[in-house]
C-alpha positions in Angstrom: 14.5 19.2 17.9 12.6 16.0 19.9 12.2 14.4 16.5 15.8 15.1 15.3 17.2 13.7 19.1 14.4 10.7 18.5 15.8 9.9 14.9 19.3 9.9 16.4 18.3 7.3 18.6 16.5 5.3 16.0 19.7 5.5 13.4 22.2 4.2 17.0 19.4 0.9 17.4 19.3 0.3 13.8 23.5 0.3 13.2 23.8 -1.6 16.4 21.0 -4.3 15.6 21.9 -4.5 11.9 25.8 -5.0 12.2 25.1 -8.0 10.4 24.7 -5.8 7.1 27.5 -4.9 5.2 28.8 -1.5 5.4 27.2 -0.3 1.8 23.8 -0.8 3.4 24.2 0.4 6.1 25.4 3.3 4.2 22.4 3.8 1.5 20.1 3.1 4.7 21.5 6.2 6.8 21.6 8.3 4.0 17.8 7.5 3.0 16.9 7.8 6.7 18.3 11.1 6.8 17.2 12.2 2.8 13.9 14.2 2.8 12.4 10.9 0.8 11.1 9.8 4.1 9.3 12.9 4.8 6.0 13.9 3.1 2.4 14.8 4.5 0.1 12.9 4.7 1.8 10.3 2.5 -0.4 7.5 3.9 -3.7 9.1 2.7 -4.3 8.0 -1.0 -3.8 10.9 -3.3 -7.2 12.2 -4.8 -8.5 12.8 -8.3 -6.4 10.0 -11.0 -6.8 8.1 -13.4 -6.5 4.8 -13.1 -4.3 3.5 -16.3 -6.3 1.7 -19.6 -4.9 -2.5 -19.5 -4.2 -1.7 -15.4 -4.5 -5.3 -14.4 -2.2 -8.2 -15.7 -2.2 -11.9 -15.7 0.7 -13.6 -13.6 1.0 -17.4 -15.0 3.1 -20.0 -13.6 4.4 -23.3 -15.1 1.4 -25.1 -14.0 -1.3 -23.0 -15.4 0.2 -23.2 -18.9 0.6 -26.6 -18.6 -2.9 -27.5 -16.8 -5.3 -25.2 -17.7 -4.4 -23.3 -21.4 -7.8 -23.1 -22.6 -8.7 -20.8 -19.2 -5.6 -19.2 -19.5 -6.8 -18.1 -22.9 -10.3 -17.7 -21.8 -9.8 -15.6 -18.6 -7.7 -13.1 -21.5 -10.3 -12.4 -23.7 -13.4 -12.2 -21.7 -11.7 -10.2 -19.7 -9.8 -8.1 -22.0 -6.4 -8.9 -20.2 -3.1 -7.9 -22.5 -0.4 -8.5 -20.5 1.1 -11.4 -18.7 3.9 -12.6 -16.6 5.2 -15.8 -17.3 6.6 -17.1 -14.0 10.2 -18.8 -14.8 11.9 -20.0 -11.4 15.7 -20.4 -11.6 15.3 -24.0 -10.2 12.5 -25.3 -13.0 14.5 -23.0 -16.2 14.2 -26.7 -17.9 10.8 -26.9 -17.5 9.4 -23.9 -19.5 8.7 -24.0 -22.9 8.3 -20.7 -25.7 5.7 -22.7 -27.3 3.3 -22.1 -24.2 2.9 -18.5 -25.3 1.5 -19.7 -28.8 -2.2 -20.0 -27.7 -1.9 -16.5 -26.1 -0.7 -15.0 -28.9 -3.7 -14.8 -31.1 -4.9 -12.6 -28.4 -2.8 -9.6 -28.2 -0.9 -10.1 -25.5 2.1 -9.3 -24.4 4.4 -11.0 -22.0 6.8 -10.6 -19.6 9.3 -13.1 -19.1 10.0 -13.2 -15.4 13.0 -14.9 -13.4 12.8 -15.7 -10.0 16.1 -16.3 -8.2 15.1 -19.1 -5.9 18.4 -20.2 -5.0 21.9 -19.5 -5.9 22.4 -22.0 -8.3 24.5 -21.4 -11.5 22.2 -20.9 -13.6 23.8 -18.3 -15.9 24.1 -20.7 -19.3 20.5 -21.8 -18.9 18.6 -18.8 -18.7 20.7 -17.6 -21.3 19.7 -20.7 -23.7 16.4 -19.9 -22.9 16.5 -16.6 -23.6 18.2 -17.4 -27.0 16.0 -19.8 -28.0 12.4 -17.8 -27.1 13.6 -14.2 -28.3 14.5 -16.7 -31.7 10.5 -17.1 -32.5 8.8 -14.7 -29.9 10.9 -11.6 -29.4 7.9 -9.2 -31.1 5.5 -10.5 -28.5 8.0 -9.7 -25.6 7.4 -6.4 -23.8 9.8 -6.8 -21.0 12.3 -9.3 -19.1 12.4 -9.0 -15.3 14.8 -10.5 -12.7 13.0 -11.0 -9.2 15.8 -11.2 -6.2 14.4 -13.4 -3.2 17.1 -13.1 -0.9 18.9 -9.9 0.9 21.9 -12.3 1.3 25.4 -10.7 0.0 25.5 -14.4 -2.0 22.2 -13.8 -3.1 23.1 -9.9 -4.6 25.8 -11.2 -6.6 24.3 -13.8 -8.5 21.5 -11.4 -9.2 24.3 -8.5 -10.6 25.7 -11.6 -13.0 22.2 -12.3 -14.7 21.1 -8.8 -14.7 23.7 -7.9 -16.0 24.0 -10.6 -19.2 19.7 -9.9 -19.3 20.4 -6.1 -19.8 22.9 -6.4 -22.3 20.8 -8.8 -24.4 17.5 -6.9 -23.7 19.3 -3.7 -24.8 20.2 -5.1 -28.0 16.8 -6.5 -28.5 15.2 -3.2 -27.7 13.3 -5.1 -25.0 12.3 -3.0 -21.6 14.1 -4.8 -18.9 12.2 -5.2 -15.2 12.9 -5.4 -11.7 14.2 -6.2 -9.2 10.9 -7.2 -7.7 12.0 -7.8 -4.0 9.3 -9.5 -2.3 9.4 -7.5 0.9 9.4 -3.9 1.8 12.8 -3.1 1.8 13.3 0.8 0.7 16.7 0.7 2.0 17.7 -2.1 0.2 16.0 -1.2 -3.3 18.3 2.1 -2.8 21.9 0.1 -2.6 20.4 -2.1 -5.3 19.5 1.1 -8.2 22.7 2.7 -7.2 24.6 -0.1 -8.1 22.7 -0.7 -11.2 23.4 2.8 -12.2 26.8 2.7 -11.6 27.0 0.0 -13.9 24.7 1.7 -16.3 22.0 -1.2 -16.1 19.0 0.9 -14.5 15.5 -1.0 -15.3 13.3 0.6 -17.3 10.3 -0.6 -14.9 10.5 -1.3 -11.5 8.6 -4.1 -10.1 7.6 -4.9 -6.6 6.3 -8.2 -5.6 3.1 -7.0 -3.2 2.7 -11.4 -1.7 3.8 -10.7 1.7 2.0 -6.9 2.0 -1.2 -9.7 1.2 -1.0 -11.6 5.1 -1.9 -8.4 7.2 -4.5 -5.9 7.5 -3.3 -3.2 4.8 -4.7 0.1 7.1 -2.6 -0.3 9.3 0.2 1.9 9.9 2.7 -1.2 10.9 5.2 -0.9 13.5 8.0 -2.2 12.0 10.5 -0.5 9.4 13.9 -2.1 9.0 13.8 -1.5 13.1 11.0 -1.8 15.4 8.8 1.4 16.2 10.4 3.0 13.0 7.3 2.7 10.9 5.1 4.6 13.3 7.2 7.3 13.5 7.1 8.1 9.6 3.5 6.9 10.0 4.0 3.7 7.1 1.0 2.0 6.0 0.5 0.1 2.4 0.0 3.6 1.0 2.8 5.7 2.0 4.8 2.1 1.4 4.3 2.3 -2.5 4.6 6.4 -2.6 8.1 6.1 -0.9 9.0 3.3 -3.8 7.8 5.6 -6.3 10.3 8.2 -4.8 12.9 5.8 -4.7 12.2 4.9 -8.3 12.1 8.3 -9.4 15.0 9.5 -7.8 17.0 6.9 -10.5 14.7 8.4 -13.2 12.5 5.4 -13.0 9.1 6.3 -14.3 6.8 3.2 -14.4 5.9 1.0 -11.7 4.3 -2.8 -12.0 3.7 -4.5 -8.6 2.2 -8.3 -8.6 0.4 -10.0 -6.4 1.6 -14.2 -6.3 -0.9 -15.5 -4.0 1.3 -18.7 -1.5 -2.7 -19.6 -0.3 -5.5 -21.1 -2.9 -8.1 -18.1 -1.6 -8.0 -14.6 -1.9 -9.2 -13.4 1.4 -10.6 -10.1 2.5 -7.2 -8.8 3.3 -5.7 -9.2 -0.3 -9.0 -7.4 -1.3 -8.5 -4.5 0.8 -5.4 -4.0 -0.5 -5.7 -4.5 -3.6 -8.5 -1.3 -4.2 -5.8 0.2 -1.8 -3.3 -0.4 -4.0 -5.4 1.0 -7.0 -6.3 4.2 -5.2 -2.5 4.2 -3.9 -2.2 6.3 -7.8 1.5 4.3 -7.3 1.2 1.8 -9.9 0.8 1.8 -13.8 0.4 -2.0 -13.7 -1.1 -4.8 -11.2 -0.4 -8.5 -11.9 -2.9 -11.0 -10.7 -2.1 -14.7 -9.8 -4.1 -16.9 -12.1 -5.7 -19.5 -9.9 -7.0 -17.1 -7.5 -7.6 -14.5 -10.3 -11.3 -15.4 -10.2 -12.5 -13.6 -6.2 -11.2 -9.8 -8.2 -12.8 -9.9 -12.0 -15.3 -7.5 -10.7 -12.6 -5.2 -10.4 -10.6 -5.9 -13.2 -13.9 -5.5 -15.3 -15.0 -2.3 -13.4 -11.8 -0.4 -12.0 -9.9 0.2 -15.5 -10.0 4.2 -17.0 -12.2 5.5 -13.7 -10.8 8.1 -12.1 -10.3 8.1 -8.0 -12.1 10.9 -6.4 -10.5 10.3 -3.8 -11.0 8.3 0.2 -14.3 10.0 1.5 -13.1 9.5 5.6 -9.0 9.0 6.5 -8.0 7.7 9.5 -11.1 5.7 10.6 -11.5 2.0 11.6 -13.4 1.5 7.7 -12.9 2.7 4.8 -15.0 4.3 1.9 -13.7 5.6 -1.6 -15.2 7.1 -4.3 -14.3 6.2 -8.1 -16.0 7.3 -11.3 -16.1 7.2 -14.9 -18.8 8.7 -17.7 -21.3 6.4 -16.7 -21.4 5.1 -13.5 -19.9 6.1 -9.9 -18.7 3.3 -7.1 -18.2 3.3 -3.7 -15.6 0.4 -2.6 -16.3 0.3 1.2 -15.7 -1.9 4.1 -15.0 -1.8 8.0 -11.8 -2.5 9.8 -11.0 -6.1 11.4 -14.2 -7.4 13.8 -16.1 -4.1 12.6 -19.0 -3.8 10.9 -20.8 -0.5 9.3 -24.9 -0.6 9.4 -25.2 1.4 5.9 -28.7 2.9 6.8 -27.2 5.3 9.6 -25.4 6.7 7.1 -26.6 6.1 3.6 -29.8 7.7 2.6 -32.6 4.7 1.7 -33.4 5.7 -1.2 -29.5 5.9 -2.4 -29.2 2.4 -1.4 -32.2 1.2 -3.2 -31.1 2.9 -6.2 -27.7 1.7 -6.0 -26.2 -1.6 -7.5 -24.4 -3.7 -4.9 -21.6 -6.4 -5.6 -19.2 -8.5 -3.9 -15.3 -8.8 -5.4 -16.7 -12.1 -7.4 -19.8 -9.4 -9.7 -22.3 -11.1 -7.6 -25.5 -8.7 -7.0 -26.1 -8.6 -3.2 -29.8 -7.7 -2.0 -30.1 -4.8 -1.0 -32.8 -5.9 2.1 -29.9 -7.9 3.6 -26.4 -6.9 2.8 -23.6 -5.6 5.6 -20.7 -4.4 5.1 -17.9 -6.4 7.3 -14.2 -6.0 6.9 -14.7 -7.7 2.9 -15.2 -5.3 0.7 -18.3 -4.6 -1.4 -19.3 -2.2 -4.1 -22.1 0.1 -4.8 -22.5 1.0 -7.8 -24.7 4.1 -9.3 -24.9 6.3 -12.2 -22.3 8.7 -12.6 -25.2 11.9 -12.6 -26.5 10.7 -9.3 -25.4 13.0 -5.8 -24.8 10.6 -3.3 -24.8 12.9 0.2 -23.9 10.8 3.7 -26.8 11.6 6.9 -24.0 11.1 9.2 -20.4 10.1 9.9 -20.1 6.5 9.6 -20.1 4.8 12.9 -18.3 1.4 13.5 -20.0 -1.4 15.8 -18.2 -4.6 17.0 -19.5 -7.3 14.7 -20.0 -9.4 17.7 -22.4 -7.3 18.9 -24.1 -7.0 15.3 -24.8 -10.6 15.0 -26.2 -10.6 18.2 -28.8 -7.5 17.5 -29.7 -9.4 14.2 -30.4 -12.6 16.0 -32.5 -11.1 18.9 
């Protein structure tokens, strides 16, 4: 009864703050409040024991990296073993892309994903069919998918995505060519409801839905956040970056929407211990059958991309603690992906048996060894790494210190 009379007041707050929205919204966002998608236990712990999908990571390239650097494009592919890429189209720059910048790629076995991203509201509706003419002409065997990427919630903004998605579906259909989207780069559940129903009233559901993960990139990803749609919302249906993407998958599902690609376009030249985090969060999330990296910044995760693909996650061995610790394997080899929380630090001997450690492999995200003698663990993740027969068995309950007061035992 207190949470019903608490969820009453939350639905009053959120009509009277949002009055801005139109009355659809407002609509799909009651009835999904009120709809038991919201409600699941423990939906913010990673689910245990999957397996991560074969070809899990993708390539996301932009204008510039075909242009600048082709030769690492191509390079980064098949060292790597990387089959699938998005090509990056923005509705402003539609002049600026060329079909023929798939040519060096296609010797590898790739397949590509041709992605619009409404920047603006600009007519572009004859262009991006021109351009869709012209590379489905020479190309249309090497293209898995077409995806439309909203970037606004304005009404404006909804219509001119409906008019290309739905001239993109019609010629996808006829090409046989899976079409993506809408790849709203913001958590917005409520508004990814209004957006399938309308698709499916128009029969033009996506065959994927993508989610663009950017902003989920500039804060800690543990955290169960505050905010959803309203303030104070998210802590009541206790939303972190986990139970984020396992209510999108209901979502999805609910419209018969089986697979899931999110994609990670970084706006800062590093990837920084935060975008790290998340992204083994996002693999052990179980959520996602694809993950598309940004190019430039593609180079801080190739320890992952090498490592993570066909291992199964056994699951987070601690929930709800100021670090973090999960457990993947495949035939050969066993990791641990561990790190504290913000300003934390772990001392891995209280906890970790010596001789485990010694016998372990340890790496940073870039494949760097770490020596054993000296490494921490801080809030950047780092890997240990040991053969898949070994038991690995804990002394004791992790136990975080302030790193403030680690560096200054180290130094005294």
């Amino acid at each position: 009864m207190h949470k019903m009379n608490t969820l009453k007041v939350i639905i009053g707050l959120m009509f009277k703050n949002l009055s801005f929205f139109n009355r659809a919204f407002l609509k799909n966002a009651l009835s999904l409040i009120l709809s038991p998608k919201l409600f699941f236990n423990n939906g913010h712990i990673p689910p245990k024991n999957h397996k991560i999908p074969n070809h899990f990571f993708g390539l996301s390239l932009t204008i510039e990296d075909l242009m600048e650097d082709p030769i690492g494009v191509v390079e980064m592919c098949r060292q790597h073993k990387i089959q699938d890429v998005t090509l990056l189209i923005p509705s402003n720059r539609i002049s600026e892309f060329s079909p023929t910048f798939m040519d060096d790629l296609i010797g590898h076995d790739v397949k590509f994903n041709l992605k619009l991203v409404l920047v603006d509201q600009e007519d572009i509706y004859l262009q991006w069919r021109e351009l869709l003419d012209l590379t489905l002409l020479g190309y249309q065997k090497h293209i898995a998918s077409i995806e439309i990427e909203m970037t606004s919630f304005s009404q404006k903004a909804l219509h001119a995505f409906l008019n290309i998605w739905a001239m993109t579906f019609n010629i996808a259909r006829l090409k046989k060519i899976k079409v993506a989207g809408p790849s709203i780069p913001s958590f917005s559940p409520f508004f990814n409801d209004m957006v399938f129903k309308l698709l499916k009233d128009k029969y033009q559901l996506p065959d994927i839905h993508t989610i663009n993960l950017t902003n989920e990139m500039d804060k800690e990803p543990e955290l169960i956040y505050s905010n959803f749609l309203i303030p104070k919302l998210g802590k009541f249906f206790k939303f972190n970056l986990i139970k984020k993407l396992a209510l999108i998958q209901r979502i999805a599902e609910s419209f018969n929407i089986k697979t899931i690609y999110g994609a990670i376009e970084l706006k800062r030249h590093e990837i920084t211990s935060y975008t790290l985090r998340a992204i083994s969060l996002l693999i052990a999330s179980g959520r996602l059958n694809k993950l598309y990296l940004p190019y430039r910044n593609a180079e801080g995760v190739l320890f992952l991309v090498d490592r993570m693909e066909g291992m199964t996650y056994l699951g987070a061995l601690f929930n709800d603690m100021p670090f973090e610790i999960h457990h993947f394997k495949n035939d050969k080899e066993q990791m641990h992906a561990i790190w504290a929380r913000d300003d934390k630090s772990l001392n891995p001997e209280s906890f970790y048996h010596i001789e485990d450690i010694y016998a372990a492999k340890i790496y940073d995200s870039h494949g760097d060894m770490i020596d054993r003698a000296q490494f921490k663990i801080t809030d950047t993740p780092i890997y240990l790494v040991w053969r898949s027969m070994d038991l690995i068995i804990f002394i004791d309950t992790p136990k975080v210190l302030d790193l403030n007061v680690t560096n200054i035992m180290a130094l005294s």
